[in-house]
C-alpha positions in Angstrom: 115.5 -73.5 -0.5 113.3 -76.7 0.7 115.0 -79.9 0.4 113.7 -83.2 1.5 115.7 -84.8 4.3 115.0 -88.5 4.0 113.7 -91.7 2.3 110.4 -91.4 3.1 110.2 -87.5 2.3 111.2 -88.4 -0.8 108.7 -91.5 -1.1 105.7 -89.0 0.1 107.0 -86.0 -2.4 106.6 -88.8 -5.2 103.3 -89.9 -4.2 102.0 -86.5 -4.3 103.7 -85.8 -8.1 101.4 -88.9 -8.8 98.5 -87.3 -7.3 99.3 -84.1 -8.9 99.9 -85.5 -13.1 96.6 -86.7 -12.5 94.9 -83.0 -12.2 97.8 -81.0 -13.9 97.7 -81.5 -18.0 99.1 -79.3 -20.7 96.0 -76.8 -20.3 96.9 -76.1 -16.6 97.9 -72.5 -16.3 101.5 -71.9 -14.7 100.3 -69.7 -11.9 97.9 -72.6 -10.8 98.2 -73.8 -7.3 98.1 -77.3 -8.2 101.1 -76.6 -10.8 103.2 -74.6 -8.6 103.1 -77.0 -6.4 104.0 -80.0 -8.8 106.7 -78.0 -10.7 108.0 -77.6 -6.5 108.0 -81.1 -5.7 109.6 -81.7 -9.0 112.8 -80.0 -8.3 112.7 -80.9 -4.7 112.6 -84.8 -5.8 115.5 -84.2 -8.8 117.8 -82.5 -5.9 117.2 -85.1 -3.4 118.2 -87.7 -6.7 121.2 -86.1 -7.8 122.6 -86.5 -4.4 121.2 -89.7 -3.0 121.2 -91.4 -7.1 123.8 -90.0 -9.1 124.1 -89.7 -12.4 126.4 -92.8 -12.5 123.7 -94.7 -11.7 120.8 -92.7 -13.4 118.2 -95.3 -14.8 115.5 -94.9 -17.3 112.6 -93.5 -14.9 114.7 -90.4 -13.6 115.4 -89.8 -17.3 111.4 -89.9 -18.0 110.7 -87.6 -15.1 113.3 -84.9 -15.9 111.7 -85.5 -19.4 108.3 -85.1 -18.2 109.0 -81.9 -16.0 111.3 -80.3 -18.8 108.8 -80.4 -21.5 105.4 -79.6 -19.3 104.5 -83.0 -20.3 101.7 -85.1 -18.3 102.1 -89.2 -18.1 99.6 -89.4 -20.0 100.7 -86.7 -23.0 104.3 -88.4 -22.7 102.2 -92.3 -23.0 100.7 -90.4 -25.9 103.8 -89.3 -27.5 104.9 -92.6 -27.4 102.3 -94.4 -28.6 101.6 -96.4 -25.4 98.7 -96.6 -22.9 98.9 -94.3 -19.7 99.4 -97.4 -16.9 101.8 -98.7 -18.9 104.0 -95.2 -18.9 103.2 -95.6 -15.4 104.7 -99.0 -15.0 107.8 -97.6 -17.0 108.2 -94.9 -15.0 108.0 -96.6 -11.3 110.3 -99.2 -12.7 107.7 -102.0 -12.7 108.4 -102.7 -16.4 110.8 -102.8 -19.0 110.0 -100.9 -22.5 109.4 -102.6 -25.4 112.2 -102.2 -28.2 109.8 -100.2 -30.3 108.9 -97.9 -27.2 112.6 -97.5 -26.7 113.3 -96.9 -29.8 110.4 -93.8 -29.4 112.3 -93.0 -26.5 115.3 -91.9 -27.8 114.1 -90.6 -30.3 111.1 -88.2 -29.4 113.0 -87.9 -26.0 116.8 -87.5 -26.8 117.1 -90.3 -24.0 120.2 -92.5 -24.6 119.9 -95.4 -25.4 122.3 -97.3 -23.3 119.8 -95.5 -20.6 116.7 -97.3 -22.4 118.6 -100.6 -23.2 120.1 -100.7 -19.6 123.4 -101.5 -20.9 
């Protein structure tokens, strides 16, 4: 199998999963291009993670991605889910921002995330 080989593989394979939630929803059928594709760069960027970011050191927006990609979820169903706007998901995700203790408290509960994950402890 594929694997990405560097930093900035890894950077450009997360770009395009950006690209890609924004086309691919929960309607998307699997044999789509556009979600063979994602679901590809998905496992390509959780490999490249588990050995360049182990689970040691896992932090909340690897959680949220395996999340996303285990349930078929979109940013913007898994914003929905917990009762947050889209950007903000996004800001969550790419690390920008911290949850709010209601949002974490969603987090670990609709996502089985744990919460010394959310809390950072």
């Amino acid at each position: 199998m594929a694997q990405l080989k560097s930093e900035e593989a890894y950077q450009a394979a997360m770009r395009r999963i950006e690209e890609l939630d924004n086309i691919v929803n929960d309607n998307t059928p699997t044999n789509d291009p556009n979600y063979l594709e994602l679901d590809m760069l998905i496992d390509l960027v959780e490999e490249y993670e588990n050995i360049h970011y182990p689970m040691g050191r896992e932090v909340l927006s690897n959680y949220l991605r395996k999340c996303m990609h285990d349930m078929r979820l979109s940013q913007r169903t898994m914003a929905e889910m917990l009762g947050i706007s889209a950007p903000r998901m996004s800001e969550i995700i790419n690390g920008n921002a911290d949850p709010t203790l209601q949002t974490a408290r969603m987090m670990c509960i609709k996502l089985d995330i744990p919460a010394e994950v959310v809390l950072r402890i």
